[in-house]
C-alpha positions in Angstrom: 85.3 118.2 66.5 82.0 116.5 67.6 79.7 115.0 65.4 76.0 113.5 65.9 74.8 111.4 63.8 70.7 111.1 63.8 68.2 108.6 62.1 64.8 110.1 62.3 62.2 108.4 64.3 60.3 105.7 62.6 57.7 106.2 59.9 55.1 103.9 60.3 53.3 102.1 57.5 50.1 100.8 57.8 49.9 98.1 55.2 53.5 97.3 55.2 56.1 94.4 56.9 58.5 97.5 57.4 58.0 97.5 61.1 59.6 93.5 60.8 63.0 95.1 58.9 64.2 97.4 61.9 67.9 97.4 61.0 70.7 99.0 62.4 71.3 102.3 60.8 74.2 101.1 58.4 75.0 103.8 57.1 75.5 105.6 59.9 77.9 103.4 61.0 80.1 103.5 58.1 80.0 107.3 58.3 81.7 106.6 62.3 83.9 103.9 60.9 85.8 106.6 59.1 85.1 109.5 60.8 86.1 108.4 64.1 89.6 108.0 64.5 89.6 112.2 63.6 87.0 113.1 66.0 84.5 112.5 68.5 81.6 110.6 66.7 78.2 110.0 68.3 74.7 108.1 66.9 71.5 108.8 68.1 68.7 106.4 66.8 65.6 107.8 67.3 63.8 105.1 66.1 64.7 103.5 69.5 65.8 106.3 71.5 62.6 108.6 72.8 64.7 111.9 73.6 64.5 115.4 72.0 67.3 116.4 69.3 67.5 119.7 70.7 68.1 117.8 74.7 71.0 115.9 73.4 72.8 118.8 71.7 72.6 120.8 74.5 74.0 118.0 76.8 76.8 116.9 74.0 77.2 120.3 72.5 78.1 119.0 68.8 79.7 121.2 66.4 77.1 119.0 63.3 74.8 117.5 63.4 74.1 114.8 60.3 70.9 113.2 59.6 70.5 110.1 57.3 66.9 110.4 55.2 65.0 108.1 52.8 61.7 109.8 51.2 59.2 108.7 53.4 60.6 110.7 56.2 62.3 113.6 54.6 60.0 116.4 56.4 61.2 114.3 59.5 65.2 115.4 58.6 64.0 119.0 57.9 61.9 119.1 61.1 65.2 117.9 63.0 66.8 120.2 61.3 65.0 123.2 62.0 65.2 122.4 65.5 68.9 122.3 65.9 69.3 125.6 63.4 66.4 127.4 65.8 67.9 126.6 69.2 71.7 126.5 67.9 72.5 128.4 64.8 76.2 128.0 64.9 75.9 123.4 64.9 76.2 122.8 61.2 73.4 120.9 59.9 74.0 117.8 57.1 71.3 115.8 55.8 72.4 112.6 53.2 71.0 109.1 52.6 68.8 108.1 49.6 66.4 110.7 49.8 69.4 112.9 49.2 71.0 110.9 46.4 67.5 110.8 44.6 66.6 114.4 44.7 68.9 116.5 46.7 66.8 119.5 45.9 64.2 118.0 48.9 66.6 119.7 51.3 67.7 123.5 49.6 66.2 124.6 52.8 67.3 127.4 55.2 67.7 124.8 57.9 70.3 122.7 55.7 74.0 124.0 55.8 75.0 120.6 53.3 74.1 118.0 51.4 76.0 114.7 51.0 74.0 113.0 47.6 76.8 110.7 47.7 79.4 109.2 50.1 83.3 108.3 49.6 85.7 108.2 52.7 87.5 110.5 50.7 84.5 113.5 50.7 84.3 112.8 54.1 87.3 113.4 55.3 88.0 116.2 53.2 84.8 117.8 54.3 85.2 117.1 58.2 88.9 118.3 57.8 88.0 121.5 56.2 85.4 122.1 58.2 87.5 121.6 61.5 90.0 123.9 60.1 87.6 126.8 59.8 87.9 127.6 56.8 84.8 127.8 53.5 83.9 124.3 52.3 84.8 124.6 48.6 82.2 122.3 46.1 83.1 119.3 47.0 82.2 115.8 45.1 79.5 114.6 46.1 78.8 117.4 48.0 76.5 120.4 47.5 76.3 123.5 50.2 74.3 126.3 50.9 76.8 128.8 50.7 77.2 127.5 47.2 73.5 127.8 46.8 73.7 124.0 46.6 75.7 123.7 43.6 77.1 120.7 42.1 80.4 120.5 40.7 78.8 117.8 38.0 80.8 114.8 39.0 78.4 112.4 39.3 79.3 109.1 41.5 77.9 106.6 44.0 78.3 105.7 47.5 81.5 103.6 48.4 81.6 100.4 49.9 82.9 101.5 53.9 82.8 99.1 56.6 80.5 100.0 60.0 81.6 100.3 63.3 78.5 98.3 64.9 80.5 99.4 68.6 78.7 102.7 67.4 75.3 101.5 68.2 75.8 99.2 71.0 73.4 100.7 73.1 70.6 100.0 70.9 71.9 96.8 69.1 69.2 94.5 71.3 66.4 96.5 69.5 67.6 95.8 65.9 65.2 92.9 64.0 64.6 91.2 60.8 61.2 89.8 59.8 61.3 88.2 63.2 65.0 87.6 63.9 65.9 89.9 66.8 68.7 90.6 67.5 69.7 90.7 63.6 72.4 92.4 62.1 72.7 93.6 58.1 76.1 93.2 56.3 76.6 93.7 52.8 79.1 92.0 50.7 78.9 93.5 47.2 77.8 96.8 46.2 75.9 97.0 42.6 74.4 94.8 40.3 74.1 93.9 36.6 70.4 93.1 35.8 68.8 96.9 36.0 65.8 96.7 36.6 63.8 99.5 35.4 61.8 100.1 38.7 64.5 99.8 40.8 66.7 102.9 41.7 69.4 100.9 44.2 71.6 99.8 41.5 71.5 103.6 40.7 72.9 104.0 43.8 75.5 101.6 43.7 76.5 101.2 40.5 75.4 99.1 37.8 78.0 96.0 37.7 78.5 93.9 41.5 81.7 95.0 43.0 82.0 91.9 45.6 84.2 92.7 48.5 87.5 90.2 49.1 86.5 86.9 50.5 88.7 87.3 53.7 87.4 91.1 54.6 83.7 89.1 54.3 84.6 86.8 56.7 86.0 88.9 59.4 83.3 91.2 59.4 80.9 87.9 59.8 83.3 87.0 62.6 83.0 90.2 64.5 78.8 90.3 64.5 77.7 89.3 67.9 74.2 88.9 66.7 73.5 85.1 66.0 71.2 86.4 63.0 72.5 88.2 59.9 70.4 89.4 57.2 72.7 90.5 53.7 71.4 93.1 51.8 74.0 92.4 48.7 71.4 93.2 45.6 71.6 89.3 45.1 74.2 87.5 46.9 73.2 84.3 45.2 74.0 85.7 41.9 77.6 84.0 42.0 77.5 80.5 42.4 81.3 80.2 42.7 81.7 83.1 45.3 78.6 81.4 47.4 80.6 78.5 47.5 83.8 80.0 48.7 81.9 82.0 50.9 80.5 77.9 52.1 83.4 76.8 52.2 84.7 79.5 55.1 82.3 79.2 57.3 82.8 75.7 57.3 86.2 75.8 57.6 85.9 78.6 60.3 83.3 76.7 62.5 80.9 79.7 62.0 77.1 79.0 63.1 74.8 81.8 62.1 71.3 82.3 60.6 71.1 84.0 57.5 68.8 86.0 55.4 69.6 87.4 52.1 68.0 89.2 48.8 68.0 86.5 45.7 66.7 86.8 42.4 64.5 84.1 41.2 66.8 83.7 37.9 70.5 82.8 40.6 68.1 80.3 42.4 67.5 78.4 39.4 71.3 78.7 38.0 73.0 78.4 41.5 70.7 75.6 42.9 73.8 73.3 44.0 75.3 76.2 45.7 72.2 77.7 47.4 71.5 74.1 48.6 75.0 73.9 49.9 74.0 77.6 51.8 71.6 76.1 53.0 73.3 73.6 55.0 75.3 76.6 56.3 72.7 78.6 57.5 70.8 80.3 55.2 67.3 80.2 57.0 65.4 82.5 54.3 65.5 84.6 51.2 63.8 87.5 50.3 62.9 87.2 46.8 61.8 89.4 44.1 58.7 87.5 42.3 57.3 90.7 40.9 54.2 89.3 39.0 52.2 86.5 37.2 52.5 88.5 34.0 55.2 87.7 31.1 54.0 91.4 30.0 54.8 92.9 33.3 58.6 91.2 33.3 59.1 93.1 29.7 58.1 96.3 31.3 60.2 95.9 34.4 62.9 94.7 32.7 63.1 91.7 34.7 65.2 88.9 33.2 63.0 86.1 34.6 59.1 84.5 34.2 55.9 83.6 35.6 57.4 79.5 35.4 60.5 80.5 36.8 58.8 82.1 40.0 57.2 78.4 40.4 60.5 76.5 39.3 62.4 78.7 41.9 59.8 78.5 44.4 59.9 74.7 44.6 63.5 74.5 44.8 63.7 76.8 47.8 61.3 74.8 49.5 62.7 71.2 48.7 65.8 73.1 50.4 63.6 74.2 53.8 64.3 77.3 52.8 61.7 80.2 53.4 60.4 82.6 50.4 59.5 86.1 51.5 58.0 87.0 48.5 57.7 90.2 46.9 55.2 92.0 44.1 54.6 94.9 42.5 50.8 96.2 42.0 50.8 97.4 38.3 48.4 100.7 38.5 47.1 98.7 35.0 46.1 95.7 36.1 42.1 95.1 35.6 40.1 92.7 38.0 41.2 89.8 35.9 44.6 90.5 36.5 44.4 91.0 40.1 42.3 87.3 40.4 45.1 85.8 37.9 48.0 87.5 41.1 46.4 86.0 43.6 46.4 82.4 42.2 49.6 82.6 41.1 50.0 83.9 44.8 48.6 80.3 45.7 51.0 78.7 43.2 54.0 80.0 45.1 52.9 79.7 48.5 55.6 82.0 50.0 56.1 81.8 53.9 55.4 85.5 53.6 53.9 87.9 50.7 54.4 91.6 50.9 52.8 94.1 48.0 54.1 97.4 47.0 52.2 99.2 44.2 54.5 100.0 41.3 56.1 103.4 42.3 58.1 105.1 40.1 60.7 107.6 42.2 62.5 110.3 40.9 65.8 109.0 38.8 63.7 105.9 37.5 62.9 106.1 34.2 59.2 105.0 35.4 59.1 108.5 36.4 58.7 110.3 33.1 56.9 107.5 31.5 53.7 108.1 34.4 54.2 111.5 35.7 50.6 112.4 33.7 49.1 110.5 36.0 50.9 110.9 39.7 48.4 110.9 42.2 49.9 113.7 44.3 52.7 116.0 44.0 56.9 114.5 43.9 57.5 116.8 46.9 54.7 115.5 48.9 57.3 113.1 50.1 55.5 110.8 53.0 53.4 109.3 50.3 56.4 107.6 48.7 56.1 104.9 50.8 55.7 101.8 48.6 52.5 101.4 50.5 50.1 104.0 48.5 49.1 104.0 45.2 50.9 106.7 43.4 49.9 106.1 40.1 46.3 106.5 38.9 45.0 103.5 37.4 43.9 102.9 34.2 41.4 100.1 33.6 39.5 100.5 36.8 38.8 103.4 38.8 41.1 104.4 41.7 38.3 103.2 44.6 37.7 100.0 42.6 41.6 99.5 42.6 42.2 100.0 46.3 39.3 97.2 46.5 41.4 95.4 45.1 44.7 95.6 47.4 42.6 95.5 50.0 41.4 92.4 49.0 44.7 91.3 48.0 46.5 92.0 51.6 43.8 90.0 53.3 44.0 87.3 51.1 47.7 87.2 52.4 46.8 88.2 55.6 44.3 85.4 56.2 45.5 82.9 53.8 48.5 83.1 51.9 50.9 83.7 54.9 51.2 81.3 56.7 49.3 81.9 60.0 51.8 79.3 62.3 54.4 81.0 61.3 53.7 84.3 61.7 52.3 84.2 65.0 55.7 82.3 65.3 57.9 84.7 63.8 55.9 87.7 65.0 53.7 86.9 67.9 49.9 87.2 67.9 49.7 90.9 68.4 52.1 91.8 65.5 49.6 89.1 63.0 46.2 91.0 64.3 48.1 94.8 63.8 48.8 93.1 59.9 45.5 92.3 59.9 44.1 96.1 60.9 46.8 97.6 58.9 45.2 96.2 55.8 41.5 98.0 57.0 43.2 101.1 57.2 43.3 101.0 53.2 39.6 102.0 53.3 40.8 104.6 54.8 43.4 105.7 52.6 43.9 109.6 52.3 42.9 108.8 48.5 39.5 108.3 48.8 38.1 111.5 48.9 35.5 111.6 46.1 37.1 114.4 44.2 39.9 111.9 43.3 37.8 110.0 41.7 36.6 112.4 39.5 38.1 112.2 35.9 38.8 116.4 36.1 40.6 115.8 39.3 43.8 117.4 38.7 47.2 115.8 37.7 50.7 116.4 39.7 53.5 117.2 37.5 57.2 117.5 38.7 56.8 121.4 38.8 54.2 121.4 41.9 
């Protein structure tokens, strides 16, 4: 049978770096890795591609169509998805991703036939096969379908470490970037991870203990990226100071010359410093690193096994290395004008090459949920504000204007000072720093600052809106 695979066009942020982490569509291209061999696979990336859904199924003809979704872009999957079901009622429409995995009820929709919430080469076979066949898709794990009324069958599970077929999105590779790499592929190495942090929902997704993948299977899928850039999204792939040095050693021993990015924690960069210095001399151009905060308090609440001093300590090391921080915070929605003052010279303290903020934002599935549903700005289904870029929780020391204020100050205090201006015009190019810069204005202009919000009757969201 034929099978489209779609990523939705891009969702633009305004205050975000997100437009610098254009991937490919990974997951995409494990889903063709397996499927393939079976039947005729195609991807269409609409973030690069400027065609109509409905134009390429009726020049391909697929029998499904299946569309990948975080939150931010969820109505974007149902609006593809309506357009298929309109035009062509008999293509069977799939929607999966994280969006899916964090609240699969986002698609019950007329214009969904199936949900993945999570993927195994085993459901996917199984469904693909069944489907081919003709026959009624049973409940599958993983797997909930209309004609089920969405049901689950209760066993819970995460998505499986596949490989990708990157010959799947040849035709778009030269478009694919990483805070200023281009071309840049992702990889992962290991799925998981062990420190849980209570505002992150990835390790929900993967599973709570790293499951690295064998040192050879690594290697050969480093050897078969053309890209001379390769950014690993592993949770922490510095975590393991003995696997980063085996994974040294076989680049050195295989000759292999790339630029790397990863994820690090700032507690591996401070037990692993031999073996992220010895990365470093393989490649390892930058890491993108979790800071958080200034606040010890903060840490406790995120459950963040690190500190205020090792965010400096870690800091240093990376750059007596010459290797670049791409810091990252969390806005707590109860910081005070104190604390935000006390961010931004610990900001100073760090000096990372580049600072991005996200204001604490507690998705469904996190336990952050529960604890400040009372005081959600806007409803859990009103899914294109779950950006990472609004405010979603209604401060409590200062009032919401007074609080964007604040990020707005915050972003061009990174904007203007903090990042370094060199290089980001280096990275970026002029015309990428001055849209950062105007991307920051737009917070005046935030959908949030109509004055009934800032009225203490406005009324709260709860999880049944």
């Amino acid at each position: 049978m034929k099978i489209l695979l779609v990523r939705s066009a891009r969702m633009k942020q305004a205050i975000t770096l997100s437009e610098f982490m254009f991937a490919e569509p990974i997951g995409l291209e494990c889903v063709y890795g397996v499927l393939k061999t079976k039947h005729a696979v195609r991807i269409l990336d609409l973030m690069v591609d400027n065609v109509a859904i409905d134009d390429v199924c009726r020049e391909w003809q697929p029998d499904a169509v299946g569309i990948t979704s975080l939150c931010v872009d969820t109505q974007n999957a149902l609006d593809l998805a309506r357009r298929v079901k309109a035009q062509f009622p008999a293509i069977v429409t799939i929607v999966g991703g994280t969006q899916a995995f964090m609240a699969p009820e986002a698609f019950e929709n007329p214009c969904i036939d199936h949900i993945f919430v999570y993927t195994t080469s085993a459901n996917l076979t199984a469904f693909f096969a069944i489907l081919q066949s003709g026959s009624e898709i049973p409940v599958l794990n993983g797997i909930r379908s209309r004609s089920h009324g969405f049901a689950s069958n209760g066993v819970a599970g995460v998505n499986e470490y596949l490989v990708p077929d990157r010959s799947s999105t040849t035709a778009y590779r030269a478009h694919y970037s990483y805070f200023g790499y281009k071309p840049c592929a992702i990889m992962q190495t290991s799925q998981g991870c062990r420190q849980h942090c209570a505002f992150c929902f990835r390790w929900r997704l993967e599973g709570g203990m790293e499951k690295p993948q064998p040192m050879d299977a690594v290697i050969q899928q480093i050897s078969s990226i053309n890209e001379s850039s390769i950014m690993v999204f592993d949770n922490d792939l510095l975590h393991d100071g003995a696997r980063l040095n085996k994974l040294c050693a076989r680049l050195e021993t295989n000759g292999i010359k790339k630029n790397f990015m990863c994820y690090g924690s700032v507690r591996a960069v401070l037990a692993n410093r031999a073996a992220v210095a010895r990365f470093a001399g393989n490649g390892l151009r930058a890491v993108l690193i979790g800071y958080e905060s200034f606040s010890a308090q903060d840490f406790d609440h995120y459950h963040k096994p690190s500190s205020p001093d090792d965010n400096l300590a870690a800091a240093a090391i990376l750059r007596s290395l010459g290797v670049d921080a791409w810091g990252s915070f969390i806005l707590h929605p109860d910081w005070d004008t104190a604390d935000f003052k006390r961010f931004r010279r610990h900001l100073r303290s760090l000096r990372p090459k580049v600072a991005s903020l996200s204001p604490l934002t507690p998705f469904l599935r996190v336990p952050f949920y529960e604890s400040y549903e009372h005081r959600l700005l806007f409803p859990r289904n009103d899914y294109g504000k779950w950006s990472f870029s609004q405010v979603t929780i209604r401060p409590s020391r200062m009032s919401l204007r007074r609080y964007y204020y604040e990020v707005l100050k915050s972003n061009l205090y990174i904007n203007l000072w903090s990042n370094s201006i060199l290089y980001m015009v280096r990275k970026f190019g002029v015309g990428t720093v001055l849209r950062l810069l105007t991307g920051s204005l737009r917070i005046l202009l935030s959908p949030h600052f109509p004055d009934e919000l800032h009225k203490p009757e406005a009324v709260r969201y709860s999880s049944a809106a």
